[in-house]
C-alpha positions as CSV (number, residue, x, y, z in Angstrom):
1,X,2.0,43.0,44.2
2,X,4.6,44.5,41.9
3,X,4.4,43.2,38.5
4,X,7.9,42.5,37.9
5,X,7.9,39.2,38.2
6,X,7.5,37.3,34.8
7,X,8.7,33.4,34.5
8,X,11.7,34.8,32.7
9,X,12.3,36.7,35.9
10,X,11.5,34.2,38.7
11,X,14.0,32.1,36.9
12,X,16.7,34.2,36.9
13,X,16.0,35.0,41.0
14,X,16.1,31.4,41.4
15,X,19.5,30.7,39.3
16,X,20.9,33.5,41.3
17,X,19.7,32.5,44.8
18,X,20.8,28.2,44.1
19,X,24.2,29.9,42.9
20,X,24.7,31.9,45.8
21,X,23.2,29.1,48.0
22,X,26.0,26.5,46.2
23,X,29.2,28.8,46.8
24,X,28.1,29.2,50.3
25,X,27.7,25.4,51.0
26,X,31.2,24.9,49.2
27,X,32.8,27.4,51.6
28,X,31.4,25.8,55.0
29,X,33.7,23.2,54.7
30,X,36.3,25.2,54.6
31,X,35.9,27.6,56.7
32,X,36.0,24.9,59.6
33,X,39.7,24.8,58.7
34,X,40.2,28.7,59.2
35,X,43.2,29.1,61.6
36,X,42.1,30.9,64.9
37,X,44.6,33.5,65.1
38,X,42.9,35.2,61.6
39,X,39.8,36.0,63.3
40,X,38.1,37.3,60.1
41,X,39.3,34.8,57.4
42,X,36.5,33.0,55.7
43,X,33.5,34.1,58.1
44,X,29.9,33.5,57.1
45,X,27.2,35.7,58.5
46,X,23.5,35.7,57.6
47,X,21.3,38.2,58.6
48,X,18.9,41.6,57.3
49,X,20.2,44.3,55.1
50,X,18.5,47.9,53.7
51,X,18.6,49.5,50.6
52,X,16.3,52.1,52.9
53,X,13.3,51.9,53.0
54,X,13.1,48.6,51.9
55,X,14.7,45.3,54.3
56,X,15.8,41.9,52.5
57,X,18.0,38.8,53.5
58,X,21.7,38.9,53.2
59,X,24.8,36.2,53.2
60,X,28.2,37.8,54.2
61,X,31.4,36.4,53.5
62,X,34.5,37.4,55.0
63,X,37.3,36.6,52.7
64,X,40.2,38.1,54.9
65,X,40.8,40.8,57.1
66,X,40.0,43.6,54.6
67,X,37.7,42.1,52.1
68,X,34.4,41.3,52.6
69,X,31.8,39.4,49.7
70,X,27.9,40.1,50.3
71,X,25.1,39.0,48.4
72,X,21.6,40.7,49.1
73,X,17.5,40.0,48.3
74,X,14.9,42.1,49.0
75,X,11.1,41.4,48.0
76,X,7.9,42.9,48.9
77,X,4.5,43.8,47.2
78,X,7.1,47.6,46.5
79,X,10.7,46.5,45.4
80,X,12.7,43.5,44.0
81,X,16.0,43.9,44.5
82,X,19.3,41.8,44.4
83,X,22.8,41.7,44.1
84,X,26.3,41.3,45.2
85,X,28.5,43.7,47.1
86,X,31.8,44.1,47.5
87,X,33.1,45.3,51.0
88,X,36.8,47.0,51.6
89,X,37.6,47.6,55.6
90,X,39.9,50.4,56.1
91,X,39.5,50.9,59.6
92,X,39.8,48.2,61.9
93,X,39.3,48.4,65.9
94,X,38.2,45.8,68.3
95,X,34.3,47.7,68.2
96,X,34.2,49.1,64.7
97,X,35.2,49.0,61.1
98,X,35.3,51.7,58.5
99,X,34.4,50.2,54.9
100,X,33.6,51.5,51.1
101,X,31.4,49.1,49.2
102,X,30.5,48.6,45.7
103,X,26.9,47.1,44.9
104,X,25.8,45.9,41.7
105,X,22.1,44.6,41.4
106,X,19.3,44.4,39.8
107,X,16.1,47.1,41.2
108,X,13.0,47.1,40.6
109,X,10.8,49.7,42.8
110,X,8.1,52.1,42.9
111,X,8.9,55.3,43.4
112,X,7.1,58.1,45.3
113,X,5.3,59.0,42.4
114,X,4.2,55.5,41.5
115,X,7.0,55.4,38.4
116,X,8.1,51.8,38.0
117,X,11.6,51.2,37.8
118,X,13.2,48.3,36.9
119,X,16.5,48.4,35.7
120,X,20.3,46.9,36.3
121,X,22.5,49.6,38.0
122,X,25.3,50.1,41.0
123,X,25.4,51.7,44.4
124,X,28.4,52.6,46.0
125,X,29.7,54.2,49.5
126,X,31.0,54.1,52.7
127,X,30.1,52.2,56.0
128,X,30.3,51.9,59.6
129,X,30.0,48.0,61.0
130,X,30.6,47.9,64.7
131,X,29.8,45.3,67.6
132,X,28.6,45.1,70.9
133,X,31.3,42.7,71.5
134,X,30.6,42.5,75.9
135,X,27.3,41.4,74.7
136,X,27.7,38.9,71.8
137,X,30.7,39.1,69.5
138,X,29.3,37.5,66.9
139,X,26.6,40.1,66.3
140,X,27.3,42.6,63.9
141,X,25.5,45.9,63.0
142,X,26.6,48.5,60.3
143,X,25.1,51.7,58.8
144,X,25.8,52.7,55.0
145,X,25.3,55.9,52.9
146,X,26.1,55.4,49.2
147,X,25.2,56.9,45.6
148,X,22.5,54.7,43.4
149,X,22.5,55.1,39.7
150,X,19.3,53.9,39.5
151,X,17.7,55.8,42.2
152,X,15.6,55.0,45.6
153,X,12.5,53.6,46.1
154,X,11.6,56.8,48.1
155,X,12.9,59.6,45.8
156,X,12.7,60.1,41.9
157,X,14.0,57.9,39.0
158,X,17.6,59.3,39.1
159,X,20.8,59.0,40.8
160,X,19.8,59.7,44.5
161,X,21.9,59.2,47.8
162,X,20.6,55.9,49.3
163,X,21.3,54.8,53.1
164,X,21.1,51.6,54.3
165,X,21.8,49.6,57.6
166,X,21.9,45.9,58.5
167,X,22.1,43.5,61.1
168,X,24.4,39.8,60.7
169,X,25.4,37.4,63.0
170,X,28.4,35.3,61.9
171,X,27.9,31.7,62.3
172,X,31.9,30.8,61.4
């Protein structure tokens, strides 16, 4: 198990995730109210998210038809990591979207030479969502290459390239 966890940190995982938990509950009632011709205002999605190698739980919130909020957790006996992401769509077509994002989190990993890491830093990038919309529209995939200031939990302590890839499904 990684030892990253003190009772200073376990708290401030748990402030974070009853936060994220409480702006998301506030929004459902909302989002009811979202007006069916703006297909992307005020969606929520839940589903798995990468910061490669390593898959966590993520909450998606569109805000509108280009702006996208996304909060992220991953946990395993290798990496802790968590944090908010902001999503811009540039592209839009009926099958795919073209996006940048900005991350900023918290990550704590091994790397490949057993260094710990643990430190606050930012990843940011580009994006491809699409959708198997004959299948189920509400299913969403994307694939993400971005720059980590921190570094990856497979390469050395440094900036690194990172890719990631996720799956949500959009319950709004």
């Amino acid at each position: 198990m990684i030892p990253i966890l003190s009772s200073s940190n376990r708290r401030r995982i748990l402030i974070f995730s009853l936060c994220l938990y409480a702006l998301l509950l506030g929004l459902c009632s909302s989002v009811s109210a979202a007006p069916a011709e703006e297909p992307y205002l005020l969606r929520l999605g839940g589903g798995i998210q990468s910061v490669f190698p390593e898959f966590g739980y993520s909450a998606i919130l569109n805000l509108n038809k280009t702006s996208a909020l996304q909060g992220l957790f991953v946990y395993n006996d290798y990496a802790l990591i968590y944090g908010g992401k902001y999503i811009h769509r540039f592209m839009h077509r009926a099958t795919h979207n073209f996006y940048a994002y900005g991350l900023i989190g918290y990550f704590s990993f091994y790397t490949d030479s057993w260094d710990l890491i643990s430190s606050p830093g930012v990843i940011t990038g580009i994006g491809l969502e699409f959708t198997t919309s004959d299948f189920i529209a509400n299913l969403k995939y994307n694939i993400e290459i971005g720059y980590s200031t921190v570094g990856s939990p497979w390469a050395p302590a440094d900036t690194t390239i990172v890719y990631g890839c996720g799956i949500h499904f959009y319950i709004f």
